[in-house]
OpenMM code with the backbone's topology and positions (N, CA, C; nanometers):
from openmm import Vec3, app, unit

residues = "UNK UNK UNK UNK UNK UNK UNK UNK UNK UNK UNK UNK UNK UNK UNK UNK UNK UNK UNK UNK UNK UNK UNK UNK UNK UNK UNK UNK UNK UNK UNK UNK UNK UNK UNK UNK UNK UNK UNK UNK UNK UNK UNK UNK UNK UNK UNK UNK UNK UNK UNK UNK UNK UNK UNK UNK UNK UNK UNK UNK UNK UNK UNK UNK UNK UNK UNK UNK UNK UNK UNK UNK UNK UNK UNK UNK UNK UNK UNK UNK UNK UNK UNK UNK UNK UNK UNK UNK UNK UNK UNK UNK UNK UNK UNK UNK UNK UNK UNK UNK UNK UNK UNK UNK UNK UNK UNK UNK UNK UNK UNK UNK UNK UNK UNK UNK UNK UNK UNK UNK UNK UNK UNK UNK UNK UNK UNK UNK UNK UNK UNK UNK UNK UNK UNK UNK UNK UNK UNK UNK UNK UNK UNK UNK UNK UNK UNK UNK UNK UNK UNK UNK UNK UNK UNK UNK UNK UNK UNK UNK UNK UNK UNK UNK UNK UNK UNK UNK UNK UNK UNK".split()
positions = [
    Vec3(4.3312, 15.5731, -1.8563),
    Vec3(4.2347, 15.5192, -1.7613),
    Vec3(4.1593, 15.6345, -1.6957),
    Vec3(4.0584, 15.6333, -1.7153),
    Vec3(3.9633, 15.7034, -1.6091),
    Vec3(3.9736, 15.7362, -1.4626),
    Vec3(4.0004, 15.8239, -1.3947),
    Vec3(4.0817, 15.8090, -1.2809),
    Vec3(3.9166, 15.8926, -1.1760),
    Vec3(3.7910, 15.8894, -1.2423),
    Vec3(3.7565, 15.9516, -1.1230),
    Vec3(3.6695, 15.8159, -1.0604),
    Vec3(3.6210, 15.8654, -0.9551),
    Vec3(3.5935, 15.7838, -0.8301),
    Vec3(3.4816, 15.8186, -0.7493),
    Vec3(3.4252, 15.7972, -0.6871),
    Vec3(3.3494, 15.8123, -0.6151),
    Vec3(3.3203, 15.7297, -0.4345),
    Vec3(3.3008, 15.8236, -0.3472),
    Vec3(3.3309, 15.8460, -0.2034),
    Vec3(3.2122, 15.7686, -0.1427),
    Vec3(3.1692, 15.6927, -0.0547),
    Vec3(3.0608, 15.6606, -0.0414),
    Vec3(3.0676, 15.5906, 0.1237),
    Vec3(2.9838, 15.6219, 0.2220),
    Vec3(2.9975, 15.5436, 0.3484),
    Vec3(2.8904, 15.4566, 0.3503),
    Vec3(2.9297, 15.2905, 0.3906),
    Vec3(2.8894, 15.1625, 0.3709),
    Vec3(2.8273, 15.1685, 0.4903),
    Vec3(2.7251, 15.1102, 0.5096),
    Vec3(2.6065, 15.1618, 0.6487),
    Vec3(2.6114, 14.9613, 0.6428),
    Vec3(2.5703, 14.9350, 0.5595),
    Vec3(2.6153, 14.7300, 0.5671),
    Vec3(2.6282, 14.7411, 0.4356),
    Vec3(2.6746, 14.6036, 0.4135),
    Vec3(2.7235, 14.5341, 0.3605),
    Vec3(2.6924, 14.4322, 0.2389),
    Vec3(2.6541, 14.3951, 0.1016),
    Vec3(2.5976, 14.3223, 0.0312),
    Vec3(2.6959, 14.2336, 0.0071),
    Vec3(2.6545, 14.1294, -0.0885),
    Vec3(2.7377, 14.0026, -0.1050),
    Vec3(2.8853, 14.0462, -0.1884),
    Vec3(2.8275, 14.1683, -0.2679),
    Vec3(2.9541, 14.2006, -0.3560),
    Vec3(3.0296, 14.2323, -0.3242),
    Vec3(2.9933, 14.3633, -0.2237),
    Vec3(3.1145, 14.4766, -0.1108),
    Vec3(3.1883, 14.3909, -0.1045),
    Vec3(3.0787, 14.2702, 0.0160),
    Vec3(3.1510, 14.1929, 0.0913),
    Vec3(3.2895, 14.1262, 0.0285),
    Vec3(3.2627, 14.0680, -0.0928),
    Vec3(3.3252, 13.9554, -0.1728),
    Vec3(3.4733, 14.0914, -0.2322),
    Vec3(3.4449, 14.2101, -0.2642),
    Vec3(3.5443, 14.2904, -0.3176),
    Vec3(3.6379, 14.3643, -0.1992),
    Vec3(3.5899, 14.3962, -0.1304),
    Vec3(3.6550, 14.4226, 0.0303),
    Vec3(3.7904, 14.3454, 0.0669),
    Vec3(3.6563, 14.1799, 0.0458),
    Vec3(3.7812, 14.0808, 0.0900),
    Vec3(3.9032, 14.0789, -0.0022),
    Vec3(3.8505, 14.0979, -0.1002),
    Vec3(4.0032, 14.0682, -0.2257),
    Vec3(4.0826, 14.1887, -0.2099),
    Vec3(4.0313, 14.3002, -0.2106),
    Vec3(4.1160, 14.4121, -0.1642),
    Vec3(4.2373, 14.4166, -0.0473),
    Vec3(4.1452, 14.3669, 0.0954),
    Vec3(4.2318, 14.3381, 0.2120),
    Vec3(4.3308, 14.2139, 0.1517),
    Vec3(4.3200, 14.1112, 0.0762),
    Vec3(4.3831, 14.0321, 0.0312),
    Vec3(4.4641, 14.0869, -0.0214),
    Vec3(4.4910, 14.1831, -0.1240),
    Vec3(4.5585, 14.2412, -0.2142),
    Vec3(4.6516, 14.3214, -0.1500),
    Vec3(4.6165, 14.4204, -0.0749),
    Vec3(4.7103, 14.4758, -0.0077),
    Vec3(4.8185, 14.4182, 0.1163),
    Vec3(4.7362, 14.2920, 0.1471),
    Vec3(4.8303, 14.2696, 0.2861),
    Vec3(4.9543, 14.1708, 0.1918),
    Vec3(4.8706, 14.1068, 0.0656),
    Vec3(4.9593, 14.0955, -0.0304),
    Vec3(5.0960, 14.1648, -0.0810),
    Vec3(5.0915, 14.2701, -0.0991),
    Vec3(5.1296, 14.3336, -0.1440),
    Vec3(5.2293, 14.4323, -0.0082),
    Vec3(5.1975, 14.3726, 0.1098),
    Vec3(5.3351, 14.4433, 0.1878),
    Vec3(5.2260, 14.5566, 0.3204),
    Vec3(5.1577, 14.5594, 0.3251),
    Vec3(5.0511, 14.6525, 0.3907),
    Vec3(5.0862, 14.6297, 0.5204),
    Vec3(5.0525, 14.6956, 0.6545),
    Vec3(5.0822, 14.6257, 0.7565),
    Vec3(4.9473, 14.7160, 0.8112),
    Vec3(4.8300, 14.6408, 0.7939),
    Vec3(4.7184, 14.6317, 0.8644),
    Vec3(4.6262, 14.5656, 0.9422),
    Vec3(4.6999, 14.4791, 1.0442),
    Vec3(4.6682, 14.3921, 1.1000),
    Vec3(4.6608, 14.2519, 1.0714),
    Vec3(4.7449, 14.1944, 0.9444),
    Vec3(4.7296, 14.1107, 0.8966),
    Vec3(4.8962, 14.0441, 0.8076),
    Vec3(4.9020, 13.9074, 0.8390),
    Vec3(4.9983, 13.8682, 0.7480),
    Vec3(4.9761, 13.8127, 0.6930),
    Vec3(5.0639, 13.8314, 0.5782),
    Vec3(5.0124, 13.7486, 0.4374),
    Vec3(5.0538, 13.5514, 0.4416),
    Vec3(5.0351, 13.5228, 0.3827),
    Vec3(4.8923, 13.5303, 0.3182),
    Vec3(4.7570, 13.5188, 0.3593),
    Vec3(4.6755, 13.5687, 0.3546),
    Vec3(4.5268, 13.5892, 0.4043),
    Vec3(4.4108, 13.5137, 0.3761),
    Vec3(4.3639, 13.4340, 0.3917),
    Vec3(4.2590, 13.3170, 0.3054),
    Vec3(4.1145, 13.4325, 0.2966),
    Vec3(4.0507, 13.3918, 0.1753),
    Vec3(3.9508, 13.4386, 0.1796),
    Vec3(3.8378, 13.4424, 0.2653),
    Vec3(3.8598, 13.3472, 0.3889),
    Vec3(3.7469, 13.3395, 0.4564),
    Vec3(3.7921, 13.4424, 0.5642),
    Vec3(3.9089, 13.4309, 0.5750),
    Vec3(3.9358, 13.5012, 0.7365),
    Vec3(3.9417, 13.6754, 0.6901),
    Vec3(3.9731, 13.6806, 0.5281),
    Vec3(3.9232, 13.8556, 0.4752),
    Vec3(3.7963, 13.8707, 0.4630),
    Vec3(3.7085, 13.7674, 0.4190),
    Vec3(3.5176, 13.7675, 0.4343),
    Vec3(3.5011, 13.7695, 0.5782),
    Vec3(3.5443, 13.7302, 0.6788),
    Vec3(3.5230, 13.7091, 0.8481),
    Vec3(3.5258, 13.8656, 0.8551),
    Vec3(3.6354, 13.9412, 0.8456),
    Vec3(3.6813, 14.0407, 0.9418),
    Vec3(3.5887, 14.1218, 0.8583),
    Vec3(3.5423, 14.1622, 0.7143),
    Vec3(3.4576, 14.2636, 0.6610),
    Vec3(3.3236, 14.1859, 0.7179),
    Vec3(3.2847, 14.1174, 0.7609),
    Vec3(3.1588, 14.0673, 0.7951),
    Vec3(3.1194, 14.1362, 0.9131),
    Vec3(3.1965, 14.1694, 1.0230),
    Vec3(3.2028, 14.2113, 1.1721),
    Vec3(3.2618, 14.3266, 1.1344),
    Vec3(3.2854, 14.4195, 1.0402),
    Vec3(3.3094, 14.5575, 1.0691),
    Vec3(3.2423, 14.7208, 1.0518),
    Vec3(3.1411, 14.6798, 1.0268),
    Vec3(3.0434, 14.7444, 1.0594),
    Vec3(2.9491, 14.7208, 1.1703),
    Vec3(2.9869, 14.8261, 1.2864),
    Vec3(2.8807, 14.7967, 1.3895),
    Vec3(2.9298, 14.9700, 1.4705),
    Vec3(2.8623, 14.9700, 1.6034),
    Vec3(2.9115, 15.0953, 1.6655),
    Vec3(3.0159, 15.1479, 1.6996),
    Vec3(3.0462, 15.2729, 1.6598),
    Vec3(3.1792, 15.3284, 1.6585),
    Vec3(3.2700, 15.2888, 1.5344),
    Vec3(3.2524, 15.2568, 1.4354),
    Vec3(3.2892, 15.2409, 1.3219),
    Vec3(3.2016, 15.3264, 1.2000),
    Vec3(3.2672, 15.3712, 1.0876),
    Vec3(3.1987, 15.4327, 1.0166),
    Vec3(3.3231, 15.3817, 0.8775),
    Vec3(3.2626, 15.3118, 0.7564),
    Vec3(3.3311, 15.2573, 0.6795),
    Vec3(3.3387, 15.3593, 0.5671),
    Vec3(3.4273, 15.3940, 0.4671),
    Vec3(3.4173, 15.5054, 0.3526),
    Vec3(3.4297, 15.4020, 0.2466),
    Vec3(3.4330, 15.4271, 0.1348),
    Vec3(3.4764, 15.3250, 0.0213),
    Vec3(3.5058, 15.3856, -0.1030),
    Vec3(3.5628, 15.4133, -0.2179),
    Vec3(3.6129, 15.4393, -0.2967),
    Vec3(3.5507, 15.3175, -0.4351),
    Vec3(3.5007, 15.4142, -0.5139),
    Vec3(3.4140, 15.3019, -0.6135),
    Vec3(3.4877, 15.3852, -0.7292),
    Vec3(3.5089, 15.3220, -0.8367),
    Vec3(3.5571, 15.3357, -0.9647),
    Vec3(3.4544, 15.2039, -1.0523),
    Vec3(3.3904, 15.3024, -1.1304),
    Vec3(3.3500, 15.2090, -1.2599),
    Vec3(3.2244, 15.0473, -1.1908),
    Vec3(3.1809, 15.1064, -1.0192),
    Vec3(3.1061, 14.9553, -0.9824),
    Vec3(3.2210, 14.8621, -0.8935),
    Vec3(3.3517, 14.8912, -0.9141),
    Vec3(3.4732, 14.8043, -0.7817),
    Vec3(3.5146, 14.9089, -0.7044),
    Vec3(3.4965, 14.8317, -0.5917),
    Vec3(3.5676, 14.8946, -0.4785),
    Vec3(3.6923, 14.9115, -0.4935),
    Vec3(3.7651, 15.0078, -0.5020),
    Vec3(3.9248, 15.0698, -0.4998),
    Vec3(3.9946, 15.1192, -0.3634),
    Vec3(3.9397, 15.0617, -0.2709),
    Vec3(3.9857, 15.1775, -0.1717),
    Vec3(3.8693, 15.1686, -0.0343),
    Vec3(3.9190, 15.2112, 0.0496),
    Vec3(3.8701, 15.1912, 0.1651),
    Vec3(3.9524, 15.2979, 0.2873),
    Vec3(3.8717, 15.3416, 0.4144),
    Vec3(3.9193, 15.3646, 0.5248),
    Vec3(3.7900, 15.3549, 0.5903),
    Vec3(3.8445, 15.3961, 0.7705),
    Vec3(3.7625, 15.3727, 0.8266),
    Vec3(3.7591, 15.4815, 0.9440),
    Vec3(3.6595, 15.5395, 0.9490),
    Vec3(3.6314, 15.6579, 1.1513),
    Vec3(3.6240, 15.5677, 1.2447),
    Vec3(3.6931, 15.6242, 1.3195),
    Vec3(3.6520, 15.5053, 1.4773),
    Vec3(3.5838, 15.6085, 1.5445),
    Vec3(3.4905, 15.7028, 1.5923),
    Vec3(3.4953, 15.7846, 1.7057),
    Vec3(3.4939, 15.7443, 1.8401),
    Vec3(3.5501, 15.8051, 1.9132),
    Vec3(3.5521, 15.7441, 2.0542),
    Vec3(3.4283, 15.7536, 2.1156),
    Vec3(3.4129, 15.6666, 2.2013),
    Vec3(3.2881, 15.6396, 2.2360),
    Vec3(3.3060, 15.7081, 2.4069),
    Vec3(3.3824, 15.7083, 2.4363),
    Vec3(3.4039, 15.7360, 2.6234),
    Vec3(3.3474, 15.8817, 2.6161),
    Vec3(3.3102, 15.9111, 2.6826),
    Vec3(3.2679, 16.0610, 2.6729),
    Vec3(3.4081, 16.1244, 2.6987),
    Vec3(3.4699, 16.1395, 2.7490),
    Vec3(3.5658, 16.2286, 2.7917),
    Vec3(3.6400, 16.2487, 2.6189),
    Vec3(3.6375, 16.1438, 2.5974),
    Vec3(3.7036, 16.1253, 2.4138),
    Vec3(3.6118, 16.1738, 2.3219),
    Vec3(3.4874, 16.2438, 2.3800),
    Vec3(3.3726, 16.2787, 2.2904),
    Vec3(3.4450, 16.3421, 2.1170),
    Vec3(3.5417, 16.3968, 2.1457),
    Vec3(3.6191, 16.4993, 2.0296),
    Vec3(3.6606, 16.4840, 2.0094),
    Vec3(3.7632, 16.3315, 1.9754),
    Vec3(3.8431, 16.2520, 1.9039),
    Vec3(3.7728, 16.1110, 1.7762),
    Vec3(3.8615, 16.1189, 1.7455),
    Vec3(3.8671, 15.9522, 1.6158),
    Vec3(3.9637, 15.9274, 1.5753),
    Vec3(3.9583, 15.8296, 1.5794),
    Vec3(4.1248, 15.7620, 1.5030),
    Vec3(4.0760, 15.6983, 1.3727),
    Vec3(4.1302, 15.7295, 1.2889),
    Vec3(4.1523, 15.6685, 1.1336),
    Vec3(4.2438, 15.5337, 1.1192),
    Vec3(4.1537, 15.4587, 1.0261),
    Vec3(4.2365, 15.2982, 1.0722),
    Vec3(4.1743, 15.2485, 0.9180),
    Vec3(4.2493, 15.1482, 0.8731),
    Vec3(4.2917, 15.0362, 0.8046),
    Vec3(4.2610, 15.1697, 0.6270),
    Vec3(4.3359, 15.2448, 0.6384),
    Vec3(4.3325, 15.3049, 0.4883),
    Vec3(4.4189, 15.1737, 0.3909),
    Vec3(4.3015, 15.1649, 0.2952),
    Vec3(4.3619, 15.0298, 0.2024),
    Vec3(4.3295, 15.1035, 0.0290),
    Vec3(4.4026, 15.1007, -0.0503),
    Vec3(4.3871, 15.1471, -0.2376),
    Vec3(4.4358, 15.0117, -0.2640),
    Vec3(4.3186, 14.9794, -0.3517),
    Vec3(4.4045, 14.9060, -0.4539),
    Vec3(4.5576, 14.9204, -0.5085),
    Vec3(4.6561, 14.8160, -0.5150),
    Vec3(4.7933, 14.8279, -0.5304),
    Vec3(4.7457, 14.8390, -0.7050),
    Vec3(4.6945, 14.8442, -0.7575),
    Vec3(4.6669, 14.8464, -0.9334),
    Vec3(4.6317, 14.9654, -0.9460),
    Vec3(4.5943, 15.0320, -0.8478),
    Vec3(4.5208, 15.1519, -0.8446),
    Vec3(4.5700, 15.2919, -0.7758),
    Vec3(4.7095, 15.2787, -0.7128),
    Vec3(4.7825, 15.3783, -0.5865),
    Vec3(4.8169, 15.5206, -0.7339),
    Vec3(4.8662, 15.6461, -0.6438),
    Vec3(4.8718, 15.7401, -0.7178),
    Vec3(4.8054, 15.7613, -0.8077),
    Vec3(4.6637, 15.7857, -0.7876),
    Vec3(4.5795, 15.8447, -0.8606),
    Vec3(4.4933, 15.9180, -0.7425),
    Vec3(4.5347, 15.9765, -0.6308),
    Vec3(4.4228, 16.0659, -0.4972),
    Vec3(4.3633, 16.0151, -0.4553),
    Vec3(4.3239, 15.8681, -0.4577),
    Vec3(4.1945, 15.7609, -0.3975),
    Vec3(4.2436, 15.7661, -0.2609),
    Vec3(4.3684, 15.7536, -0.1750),
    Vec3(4.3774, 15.7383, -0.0612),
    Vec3(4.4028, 15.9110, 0.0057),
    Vec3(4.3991, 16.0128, -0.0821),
    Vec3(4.3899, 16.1489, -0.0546),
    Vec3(4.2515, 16.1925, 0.0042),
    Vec3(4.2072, 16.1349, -0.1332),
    Vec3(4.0202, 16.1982, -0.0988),
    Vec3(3.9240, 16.0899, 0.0152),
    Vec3(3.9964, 15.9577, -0.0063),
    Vec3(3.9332, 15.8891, 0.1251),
    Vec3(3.9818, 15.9661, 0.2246),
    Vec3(4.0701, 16.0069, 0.2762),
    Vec3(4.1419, 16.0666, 0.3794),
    Vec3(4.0460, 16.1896, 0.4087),
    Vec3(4.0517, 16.2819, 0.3041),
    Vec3(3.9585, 16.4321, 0.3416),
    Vec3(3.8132, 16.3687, 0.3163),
    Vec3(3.7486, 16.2415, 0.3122),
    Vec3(3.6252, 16.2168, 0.3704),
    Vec3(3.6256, 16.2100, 0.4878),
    Vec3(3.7251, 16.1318, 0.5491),
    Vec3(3.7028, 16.0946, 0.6303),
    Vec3(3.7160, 16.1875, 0.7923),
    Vec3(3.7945, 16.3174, 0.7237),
    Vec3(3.7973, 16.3881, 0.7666),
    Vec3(3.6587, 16.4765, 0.8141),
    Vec3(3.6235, 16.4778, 0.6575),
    Vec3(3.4743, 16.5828, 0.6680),
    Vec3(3.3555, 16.5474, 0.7990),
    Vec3(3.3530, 16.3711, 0.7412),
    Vec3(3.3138, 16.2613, 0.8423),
    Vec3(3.2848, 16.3160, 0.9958),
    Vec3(3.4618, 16.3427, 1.0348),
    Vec3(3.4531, 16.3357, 1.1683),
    Vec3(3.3898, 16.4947, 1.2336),
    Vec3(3.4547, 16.5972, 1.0812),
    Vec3(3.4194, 16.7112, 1.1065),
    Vec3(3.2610, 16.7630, 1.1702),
    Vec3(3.2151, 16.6521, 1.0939),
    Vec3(3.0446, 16.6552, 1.0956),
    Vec3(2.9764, 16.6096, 1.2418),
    Vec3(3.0316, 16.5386, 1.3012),
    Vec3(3.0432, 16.4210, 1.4200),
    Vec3(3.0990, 16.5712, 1.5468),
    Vec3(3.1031, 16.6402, 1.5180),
    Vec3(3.1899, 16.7252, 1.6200),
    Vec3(3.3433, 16.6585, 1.7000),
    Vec3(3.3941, 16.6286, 1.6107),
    Vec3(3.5435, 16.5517, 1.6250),
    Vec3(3.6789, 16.6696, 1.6068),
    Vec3(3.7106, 16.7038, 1.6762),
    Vec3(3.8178, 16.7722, 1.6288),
    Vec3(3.9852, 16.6958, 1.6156),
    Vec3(3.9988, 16.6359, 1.7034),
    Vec3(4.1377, 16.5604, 1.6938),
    Vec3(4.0711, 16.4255, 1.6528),
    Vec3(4.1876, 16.3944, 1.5624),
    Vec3(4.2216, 16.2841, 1.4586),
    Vec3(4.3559, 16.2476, 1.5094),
    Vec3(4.3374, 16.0308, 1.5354),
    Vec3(4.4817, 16.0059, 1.5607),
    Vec3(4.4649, 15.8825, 1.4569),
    Vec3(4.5918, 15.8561, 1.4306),
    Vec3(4.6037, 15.7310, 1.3382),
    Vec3(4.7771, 15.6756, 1.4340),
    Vec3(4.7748, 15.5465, 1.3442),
    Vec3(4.9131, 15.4891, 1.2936),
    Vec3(4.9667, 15.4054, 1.2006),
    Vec3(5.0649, 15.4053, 1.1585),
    Vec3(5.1337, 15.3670, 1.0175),
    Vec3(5.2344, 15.3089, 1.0633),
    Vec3(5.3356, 15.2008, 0.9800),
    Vec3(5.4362, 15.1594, 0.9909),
    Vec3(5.5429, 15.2378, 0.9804),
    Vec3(5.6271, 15.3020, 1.0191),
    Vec3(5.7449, 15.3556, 0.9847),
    Vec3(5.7875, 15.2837, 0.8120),
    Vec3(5.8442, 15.4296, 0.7429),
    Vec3(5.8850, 15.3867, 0.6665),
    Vec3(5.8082, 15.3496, 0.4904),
    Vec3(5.6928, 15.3540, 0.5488),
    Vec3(5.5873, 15.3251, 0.4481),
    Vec3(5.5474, 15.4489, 0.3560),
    Vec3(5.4901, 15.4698, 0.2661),
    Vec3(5.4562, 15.5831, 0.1864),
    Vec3(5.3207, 15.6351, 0.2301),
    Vec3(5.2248, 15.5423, 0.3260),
    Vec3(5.1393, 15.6322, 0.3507),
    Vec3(5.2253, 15.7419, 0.4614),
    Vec3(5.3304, 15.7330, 0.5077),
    Vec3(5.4014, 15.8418, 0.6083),
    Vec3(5.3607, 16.0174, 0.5153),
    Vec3(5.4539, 16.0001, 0.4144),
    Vec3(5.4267, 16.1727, 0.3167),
    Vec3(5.3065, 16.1890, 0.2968),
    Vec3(5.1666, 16.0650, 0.2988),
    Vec3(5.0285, 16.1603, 0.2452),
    Vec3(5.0280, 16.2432, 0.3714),
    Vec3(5.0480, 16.1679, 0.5160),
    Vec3(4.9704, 16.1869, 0.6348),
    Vec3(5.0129, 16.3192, 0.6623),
    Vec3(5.1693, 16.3640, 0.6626),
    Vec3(5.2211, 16.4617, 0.6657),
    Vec3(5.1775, 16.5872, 0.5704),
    Vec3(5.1667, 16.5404, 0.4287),
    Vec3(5.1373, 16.6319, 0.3561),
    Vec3(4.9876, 16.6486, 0.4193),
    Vec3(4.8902, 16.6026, 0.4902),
    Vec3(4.7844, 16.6781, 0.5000),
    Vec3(4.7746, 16.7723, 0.6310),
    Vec3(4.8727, 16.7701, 0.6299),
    Vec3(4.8990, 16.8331, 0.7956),
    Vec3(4.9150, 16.7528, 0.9167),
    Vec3(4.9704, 16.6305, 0.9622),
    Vec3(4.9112, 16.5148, 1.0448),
    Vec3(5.0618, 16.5897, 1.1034),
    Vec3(5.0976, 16.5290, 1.2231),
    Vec3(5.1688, 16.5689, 1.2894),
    Vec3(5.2445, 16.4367, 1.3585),
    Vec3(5.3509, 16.4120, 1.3772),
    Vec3(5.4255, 16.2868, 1.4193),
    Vec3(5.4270, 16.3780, 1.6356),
    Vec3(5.3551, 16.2168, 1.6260),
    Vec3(5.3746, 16.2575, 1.7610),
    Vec3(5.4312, 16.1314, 1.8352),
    Vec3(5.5025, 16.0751, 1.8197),
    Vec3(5.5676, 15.9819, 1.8601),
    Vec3(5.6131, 15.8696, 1.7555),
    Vec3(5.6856, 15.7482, 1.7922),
    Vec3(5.7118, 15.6369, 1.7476),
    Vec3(5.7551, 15.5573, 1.8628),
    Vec3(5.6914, 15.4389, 1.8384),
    Vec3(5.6863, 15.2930, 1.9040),
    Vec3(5.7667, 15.1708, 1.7958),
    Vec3(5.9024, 15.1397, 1.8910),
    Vec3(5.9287, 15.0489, 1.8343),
    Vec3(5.9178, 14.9139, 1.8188),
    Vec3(5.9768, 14.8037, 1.7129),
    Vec3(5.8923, 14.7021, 1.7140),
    Vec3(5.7569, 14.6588, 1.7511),
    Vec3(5.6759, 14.7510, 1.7134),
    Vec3(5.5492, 14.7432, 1.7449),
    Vec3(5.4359, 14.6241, 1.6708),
    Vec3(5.4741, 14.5937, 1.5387),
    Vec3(5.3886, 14.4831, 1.4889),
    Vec3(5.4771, 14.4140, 1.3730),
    Vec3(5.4007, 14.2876, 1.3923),
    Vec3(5.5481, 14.1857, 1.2751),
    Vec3(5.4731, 14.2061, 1.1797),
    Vec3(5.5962, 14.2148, 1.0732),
    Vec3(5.5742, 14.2053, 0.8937),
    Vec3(5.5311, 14.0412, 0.8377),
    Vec3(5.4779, 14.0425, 0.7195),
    Vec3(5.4933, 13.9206, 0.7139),
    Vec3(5.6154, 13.8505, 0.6888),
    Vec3(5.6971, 13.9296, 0.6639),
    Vec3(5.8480, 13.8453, 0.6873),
    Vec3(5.8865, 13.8256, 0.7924),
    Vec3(5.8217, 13.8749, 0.9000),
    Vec3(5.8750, 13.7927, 1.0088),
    Vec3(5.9568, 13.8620, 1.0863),
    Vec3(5.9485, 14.0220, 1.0581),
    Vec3(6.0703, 14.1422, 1.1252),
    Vec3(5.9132, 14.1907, 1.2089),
    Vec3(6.0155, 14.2796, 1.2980),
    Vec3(5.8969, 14.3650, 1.4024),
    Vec3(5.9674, 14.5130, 1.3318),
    Vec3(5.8454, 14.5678, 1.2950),
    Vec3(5.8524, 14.6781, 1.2807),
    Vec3(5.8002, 14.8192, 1.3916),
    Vec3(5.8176, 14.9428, 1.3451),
    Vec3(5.8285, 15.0314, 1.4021),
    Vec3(5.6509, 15.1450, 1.3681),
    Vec3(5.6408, 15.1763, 1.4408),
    Vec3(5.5029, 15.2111, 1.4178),
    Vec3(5.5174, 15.3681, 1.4195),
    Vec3(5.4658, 15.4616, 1.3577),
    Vec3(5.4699, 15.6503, 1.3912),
    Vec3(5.3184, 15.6778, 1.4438),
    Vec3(5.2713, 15.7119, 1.5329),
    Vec3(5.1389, 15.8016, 1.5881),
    Vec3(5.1682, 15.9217, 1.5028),
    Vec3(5.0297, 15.9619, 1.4708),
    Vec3(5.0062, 16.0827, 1.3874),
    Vec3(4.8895, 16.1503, 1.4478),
    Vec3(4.8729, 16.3021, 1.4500),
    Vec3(4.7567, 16.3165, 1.5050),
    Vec3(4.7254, 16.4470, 1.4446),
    Vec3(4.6308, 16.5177, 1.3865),
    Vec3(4.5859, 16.6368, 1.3618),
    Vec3(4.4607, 16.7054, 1.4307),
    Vec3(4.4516, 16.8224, 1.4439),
    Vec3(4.3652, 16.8629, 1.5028),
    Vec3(4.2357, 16.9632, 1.4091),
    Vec3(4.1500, 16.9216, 1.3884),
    Vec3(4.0762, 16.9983, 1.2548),
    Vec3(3.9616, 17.1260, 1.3412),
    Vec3(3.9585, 17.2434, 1.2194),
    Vec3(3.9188, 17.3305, 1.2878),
    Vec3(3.7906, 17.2894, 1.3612),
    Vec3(3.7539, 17.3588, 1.4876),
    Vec3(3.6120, 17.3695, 1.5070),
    Vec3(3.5354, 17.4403, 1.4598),
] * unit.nanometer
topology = app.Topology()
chain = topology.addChain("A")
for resn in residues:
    res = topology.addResidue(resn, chain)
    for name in ("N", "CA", "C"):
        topology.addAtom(name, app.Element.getBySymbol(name[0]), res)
């Protein structure tokens, strides 16, 4: 399989994004994800939430292979002034057909570049305890700066444990 890809930030939205987005967020929350969502997910309420996520203070990345979307994350920058030099990274999603091949690596160092560009120096995220995005975040240098427990339910119905991550990129 062809494994390269291409990086791209979604400014809006067409009928296709829209329609491949949704199956994606479907796919992954499918598949065990804990991104704000339990499974199972109807297509309207994954078309709802990509419909409303592009607007201010959001900046969408996307991951294209071959014309489908593979992949996704997202910049938040803070908007407060005092937060002028922060962003938090939120809803990193790969296709589960598609994981271990760098798609959620190189979304990651976009999204990085992203903020780099934005005059952002600290980057915060969070992840479920336990999950495999934990070793990318680490391997890129992210730093565990806490954990919150029972912080959000699985779709089975357990409360899980959440890790804050935060890196600081050069100025």
């Amino acid at each position: 399989m062809d494994h390269l890809f291409n990086i791209a930030e979604k400014v809006s939205l067409d009928t296709n994004a829209l329609q491949q987005l949704a199956d994606l967020l479907i796919r992954v929350v499918e598949e065990g994800a804990s991104i704000g969502f339990l499974a199972p997910v109807s297509p309207e309420e994954a078309a709802g939430y990509w419909e409303k996520v592009i607007e201010p203070g959001v900046i969408l990345l996307t991951a294209e292979q071959e014309g489908t979307i593979v992949g996704t994350v997202q910049l938040h920058p803070a908007m407060k002034r005092n937060a002028a030099h922060r962003a938090e990274i939120a809803k990193l999603m790969v296709d589960p057909g598609r994981r271990r091949q760098g798609i959620a690596l190189q979304l990651m160092r976009a999204a990085e570049r992203k903020a780099a560009e934005l005059g952002r120096t600290l980057l915060i995220l969070d992840t479920r305890a336990g999950d495999p995005s934990n070793k990318l975040y680490l391997s890129m240098g992210y730093v565990e700066a806490g954990r919150i427990p029972q912080f959000a339910r699985s779709s089975n119905g357990g409360l899980d444990d959440t890790v804050i991550y935060y890196k600081l990129l050069a100025e």
